[in-house]
Biotite code that builds the C-alpha atoms (Angstrom):
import biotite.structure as struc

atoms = struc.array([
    struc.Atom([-2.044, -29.319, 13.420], chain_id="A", res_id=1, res_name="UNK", atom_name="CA", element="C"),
    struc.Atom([-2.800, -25.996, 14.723], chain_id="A", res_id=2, res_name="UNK", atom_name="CA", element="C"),
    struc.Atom([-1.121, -22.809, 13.454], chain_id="A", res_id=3, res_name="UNK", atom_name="CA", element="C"),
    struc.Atom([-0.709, -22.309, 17.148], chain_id="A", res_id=4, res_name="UNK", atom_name="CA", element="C"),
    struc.Atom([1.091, -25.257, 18.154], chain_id="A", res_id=5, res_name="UNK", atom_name="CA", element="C"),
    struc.Atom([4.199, -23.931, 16.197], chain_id="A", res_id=6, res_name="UNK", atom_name="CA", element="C"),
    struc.Atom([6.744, -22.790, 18.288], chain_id="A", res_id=7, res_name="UNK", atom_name="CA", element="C"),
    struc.Atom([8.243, -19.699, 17.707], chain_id="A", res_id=8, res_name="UNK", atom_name="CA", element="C"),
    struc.Atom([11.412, -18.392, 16.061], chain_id="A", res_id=9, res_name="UNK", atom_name="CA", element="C"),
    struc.Atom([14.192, -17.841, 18.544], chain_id="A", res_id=10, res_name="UNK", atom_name="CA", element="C"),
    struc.Atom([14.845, -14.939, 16.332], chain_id="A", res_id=11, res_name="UNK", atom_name="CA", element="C"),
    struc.Atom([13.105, -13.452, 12.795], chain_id="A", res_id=12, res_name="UNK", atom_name="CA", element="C"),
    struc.Atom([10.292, -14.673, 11.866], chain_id="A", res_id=13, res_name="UNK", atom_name="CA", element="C"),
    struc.Atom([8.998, -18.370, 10.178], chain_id="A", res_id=14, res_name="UNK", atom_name="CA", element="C"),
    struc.Atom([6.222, -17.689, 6.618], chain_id="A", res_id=15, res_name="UNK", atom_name="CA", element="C"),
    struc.Atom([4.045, -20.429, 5.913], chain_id="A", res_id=16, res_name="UNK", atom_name="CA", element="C"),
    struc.Atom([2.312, -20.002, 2.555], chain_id="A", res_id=17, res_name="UNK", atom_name="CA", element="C"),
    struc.Atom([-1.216, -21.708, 3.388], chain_id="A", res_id=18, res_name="UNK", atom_name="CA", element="C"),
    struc.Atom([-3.115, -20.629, -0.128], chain_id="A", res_id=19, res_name="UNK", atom_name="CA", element="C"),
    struc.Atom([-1.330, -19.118, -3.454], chain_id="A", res_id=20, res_name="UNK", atom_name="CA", element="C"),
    struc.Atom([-2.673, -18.552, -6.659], chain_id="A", res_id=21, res_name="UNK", atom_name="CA", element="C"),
    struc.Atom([-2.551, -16.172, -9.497], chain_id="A", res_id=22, res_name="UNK", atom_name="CA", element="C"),
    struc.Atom([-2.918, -12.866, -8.070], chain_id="A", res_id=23, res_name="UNK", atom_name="CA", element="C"),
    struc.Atom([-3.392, -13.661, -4.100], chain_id="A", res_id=24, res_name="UNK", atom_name="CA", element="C"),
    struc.Atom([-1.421, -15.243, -1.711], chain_id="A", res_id=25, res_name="UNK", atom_name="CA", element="C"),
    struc.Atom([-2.277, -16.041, 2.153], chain_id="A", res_id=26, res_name="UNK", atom_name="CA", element="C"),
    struc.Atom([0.597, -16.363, 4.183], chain_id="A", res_id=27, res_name="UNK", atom_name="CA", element="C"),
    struc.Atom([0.863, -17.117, 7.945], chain_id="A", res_id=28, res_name="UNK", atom_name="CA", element="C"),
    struc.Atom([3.804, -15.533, 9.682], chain_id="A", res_id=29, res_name="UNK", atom_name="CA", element="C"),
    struc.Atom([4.805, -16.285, 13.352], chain_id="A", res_id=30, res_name="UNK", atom_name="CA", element="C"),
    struc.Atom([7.346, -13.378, 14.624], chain_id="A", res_id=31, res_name="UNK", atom_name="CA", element="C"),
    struc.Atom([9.923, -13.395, 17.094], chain_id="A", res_id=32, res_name="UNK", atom_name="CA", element="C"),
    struc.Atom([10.407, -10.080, 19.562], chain_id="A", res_id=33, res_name="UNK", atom_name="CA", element="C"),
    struc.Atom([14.369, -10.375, 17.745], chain_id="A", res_id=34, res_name="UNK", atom_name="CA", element="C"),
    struc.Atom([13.741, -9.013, 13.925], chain_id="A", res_id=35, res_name="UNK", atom_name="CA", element="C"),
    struc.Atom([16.157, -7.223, 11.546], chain_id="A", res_id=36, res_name="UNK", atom_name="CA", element="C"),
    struc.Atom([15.101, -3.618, 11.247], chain_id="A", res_id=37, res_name="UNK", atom_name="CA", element="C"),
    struc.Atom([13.483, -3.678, 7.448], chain_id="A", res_id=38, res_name="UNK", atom_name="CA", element="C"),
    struc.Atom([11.840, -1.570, 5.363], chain_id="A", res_id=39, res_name="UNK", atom_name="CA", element="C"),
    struc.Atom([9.225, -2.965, 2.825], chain_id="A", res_id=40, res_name="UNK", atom_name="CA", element="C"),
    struc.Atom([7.972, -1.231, -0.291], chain_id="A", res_id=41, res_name="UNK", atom_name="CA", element="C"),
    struc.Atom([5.937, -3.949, -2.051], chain_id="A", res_id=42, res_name="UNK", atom_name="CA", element="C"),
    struc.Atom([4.265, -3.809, -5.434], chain_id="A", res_id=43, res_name="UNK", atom_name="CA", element="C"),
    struc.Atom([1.230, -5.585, -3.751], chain_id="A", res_id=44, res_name="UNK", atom_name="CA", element="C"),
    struc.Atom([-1.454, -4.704, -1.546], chain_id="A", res_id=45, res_name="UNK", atom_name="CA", element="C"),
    struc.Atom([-1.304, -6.851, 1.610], chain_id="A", res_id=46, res_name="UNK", atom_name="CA", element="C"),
    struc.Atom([-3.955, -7.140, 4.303], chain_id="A", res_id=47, res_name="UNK", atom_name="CA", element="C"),
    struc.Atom([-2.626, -8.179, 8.046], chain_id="A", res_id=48, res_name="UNK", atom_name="CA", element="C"),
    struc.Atom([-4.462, -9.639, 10.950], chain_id="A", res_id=49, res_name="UNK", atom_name="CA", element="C"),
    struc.Atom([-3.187, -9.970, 14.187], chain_id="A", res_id=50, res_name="UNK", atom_name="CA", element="C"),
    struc.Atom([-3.717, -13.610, 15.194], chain_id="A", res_id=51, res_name="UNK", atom_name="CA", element="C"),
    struc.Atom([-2.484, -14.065, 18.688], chain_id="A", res_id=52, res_name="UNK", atom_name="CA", element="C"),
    struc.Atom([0.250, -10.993, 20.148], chain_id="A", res_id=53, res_name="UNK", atom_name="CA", element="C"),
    struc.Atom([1.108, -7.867, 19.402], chain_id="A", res_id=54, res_name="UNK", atom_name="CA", element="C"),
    struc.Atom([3.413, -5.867, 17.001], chain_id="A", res_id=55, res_name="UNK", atom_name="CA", element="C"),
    struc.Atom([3.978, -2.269, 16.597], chain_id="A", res_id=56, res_name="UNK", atom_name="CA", element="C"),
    struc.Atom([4.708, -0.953, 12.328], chain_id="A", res_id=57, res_name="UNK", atom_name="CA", element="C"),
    struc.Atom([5.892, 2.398, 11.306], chain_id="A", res_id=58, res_name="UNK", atom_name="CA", element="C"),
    struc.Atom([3.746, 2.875, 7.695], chain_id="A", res_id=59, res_name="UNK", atom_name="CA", element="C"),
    struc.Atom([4.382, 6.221, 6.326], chain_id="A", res_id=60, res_name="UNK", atom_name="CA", element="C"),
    struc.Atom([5.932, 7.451, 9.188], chain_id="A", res_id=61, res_name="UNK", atom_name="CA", element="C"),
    struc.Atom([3.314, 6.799, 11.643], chain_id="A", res_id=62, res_name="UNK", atom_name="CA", element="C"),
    struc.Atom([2.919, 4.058, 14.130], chain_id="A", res_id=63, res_name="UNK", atom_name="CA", element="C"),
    struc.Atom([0.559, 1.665, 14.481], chain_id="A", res_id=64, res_name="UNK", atom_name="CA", element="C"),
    struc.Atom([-0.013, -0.765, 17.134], chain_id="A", res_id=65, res_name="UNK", atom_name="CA", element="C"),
    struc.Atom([-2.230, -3.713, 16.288], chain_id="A", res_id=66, res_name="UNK", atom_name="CA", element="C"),
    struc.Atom([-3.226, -6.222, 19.116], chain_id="A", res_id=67, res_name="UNK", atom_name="CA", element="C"),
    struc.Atom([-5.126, -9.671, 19.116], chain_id="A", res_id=68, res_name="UNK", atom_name="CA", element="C"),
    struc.Atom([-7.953, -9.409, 16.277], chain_id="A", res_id=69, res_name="UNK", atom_name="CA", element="C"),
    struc.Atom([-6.639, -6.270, 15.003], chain_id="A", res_id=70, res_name="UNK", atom_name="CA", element="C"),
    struc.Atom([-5.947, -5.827, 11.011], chain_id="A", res_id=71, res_name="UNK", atom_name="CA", element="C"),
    struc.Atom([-5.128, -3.424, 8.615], chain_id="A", res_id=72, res_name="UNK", atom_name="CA", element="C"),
    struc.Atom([-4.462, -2.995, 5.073], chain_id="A", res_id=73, res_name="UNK", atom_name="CA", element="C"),
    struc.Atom([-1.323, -0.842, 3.546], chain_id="A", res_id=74, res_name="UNK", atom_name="CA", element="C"),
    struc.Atom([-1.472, -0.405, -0.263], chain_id="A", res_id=75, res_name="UNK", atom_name="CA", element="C"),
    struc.Atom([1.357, -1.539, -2.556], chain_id="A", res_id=76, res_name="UNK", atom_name="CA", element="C"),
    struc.Atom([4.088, 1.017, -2.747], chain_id="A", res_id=77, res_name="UNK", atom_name="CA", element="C"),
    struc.Atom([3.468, 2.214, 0.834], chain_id="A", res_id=78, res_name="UNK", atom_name="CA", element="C"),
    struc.Atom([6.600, 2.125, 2.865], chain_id="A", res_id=79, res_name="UNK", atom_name="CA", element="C"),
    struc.Atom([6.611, 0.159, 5.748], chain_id="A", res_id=80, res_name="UNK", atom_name="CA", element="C"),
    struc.Atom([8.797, -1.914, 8.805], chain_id="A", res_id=81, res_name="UNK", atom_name="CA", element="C"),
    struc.Atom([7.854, -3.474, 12.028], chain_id="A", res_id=82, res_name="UNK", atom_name="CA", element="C"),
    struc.Atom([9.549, -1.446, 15.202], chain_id="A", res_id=83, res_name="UNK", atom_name="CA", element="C"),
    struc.Atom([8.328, -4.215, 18.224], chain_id="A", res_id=84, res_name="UNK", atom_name="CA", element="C"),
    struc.Atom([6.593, -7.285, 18.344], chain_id="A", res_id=85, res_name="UNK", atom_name="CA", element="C"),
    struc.Atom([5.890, -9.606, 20.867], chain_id="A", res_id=86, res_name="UNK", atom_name="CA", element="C"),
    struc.Atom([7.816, -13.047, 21.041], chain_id="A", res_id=87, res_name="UNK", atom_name="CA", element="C"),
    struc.Atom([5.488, -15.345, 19.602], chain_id="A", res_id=88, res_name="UNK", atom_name="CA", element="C"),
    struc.Atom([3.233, -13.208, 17.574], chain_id="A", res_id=89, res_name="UNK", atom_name="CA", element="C"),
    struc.Atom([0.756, -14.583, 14.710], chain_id="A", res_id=90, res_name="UNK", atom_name="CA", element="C"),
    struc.Atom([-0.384, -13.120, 11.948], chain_id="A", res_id=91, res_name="UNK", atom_name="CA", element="C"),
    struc.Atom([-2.299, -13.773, 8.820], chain_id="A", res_id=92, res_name="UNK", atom_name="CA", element="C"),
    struc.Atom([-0.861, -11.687, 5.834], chain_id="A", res_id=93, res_name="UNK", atom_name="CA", element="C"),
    struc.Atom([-2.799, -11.594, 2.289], chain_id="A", res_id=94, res_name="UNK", atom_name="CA", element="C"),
    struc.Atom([-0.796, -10.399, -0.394], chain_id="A", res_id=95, res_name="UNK", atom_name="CA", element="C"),
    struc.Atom([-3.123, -9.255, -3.567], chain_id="A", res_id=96, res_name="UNK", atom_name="CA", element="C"),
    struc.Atom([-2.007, -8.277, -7.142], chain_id="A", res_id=97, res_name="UNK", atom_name="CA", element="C"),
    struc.Atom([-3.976, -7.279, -10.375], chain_id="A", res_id=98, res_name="UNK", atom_name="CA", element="C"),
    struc.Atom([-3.454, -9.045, -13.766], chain_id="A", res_id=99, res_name="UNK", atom_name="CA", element="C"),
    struc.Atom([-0.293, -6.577, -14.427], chain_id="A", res_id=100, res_name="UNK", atom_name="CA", element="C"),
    struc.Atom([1.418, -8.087, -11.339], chain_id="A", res_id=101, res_name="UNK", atom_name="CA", element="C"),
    struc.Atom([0.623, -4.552, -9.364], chain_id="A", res_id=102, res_name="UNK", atom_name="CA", element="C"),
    struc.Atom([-1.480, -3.888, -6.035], chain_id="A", res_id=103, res_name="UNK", atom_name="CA", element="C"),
    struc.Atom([-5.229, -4.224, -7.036], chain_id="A", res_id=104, res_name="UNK", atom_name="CA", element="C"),
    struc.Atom([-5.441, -0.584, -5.172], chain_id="A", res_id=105, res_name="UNK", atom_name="CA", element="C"),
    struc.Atom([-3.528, 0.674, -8.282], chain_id="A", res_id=106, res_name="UNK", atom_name="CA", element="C"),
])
């Protein structure tokens, strides 16, 4: 099955853990344009990639708007929250750590 044939949450958003091992872990994550306002401060690095859609993030006070094909990468400890996204979005997420359990940017 395609990771585009699954329909989207009515509301939140659905993780799929595709590949986890010691220290990384590749997540897809399908949002809906209905999410709880949160605001993450992980002790991992994580790399995004837009998929399919679009989402606007607040990191560090700034927004960021990343489209189809777009990525970035926020360092553990960074404080962060998604302020829009559009129904349906995809996303590819990698979540790294080092051998103390702590963002390999550390």
């Amino acid at each position: 099955m395609s990771i585009f044939e699954k329909a989207s949450p009515k509301s939140g958003e659905i993780f799929e853990i595709l590949h986890k091992q010691k220290n990384i872990e590749i997540t897809h994550i399908i949002s809906s344009s209905k999410l709880q306002d949160i605001e993450y401060n992980q002790d991992k690095d994580e790399f995004v990639i837009v998929l399919e859609g679009e989402t606007v993030l607040e990191v560090e006070g700034e927004e960021v708007c990343l489209k189809r094909g777009e990525y970035l990468f926020i360092k553990a400890f960074t404080k962060h929250r998604i302020l829009k996204c559009k129904n349906g979005t995809h996303w590819f997420a990698v979540y790294m750590k080092n051998q103390n359990g702590l963002g390999v940017s550390l």
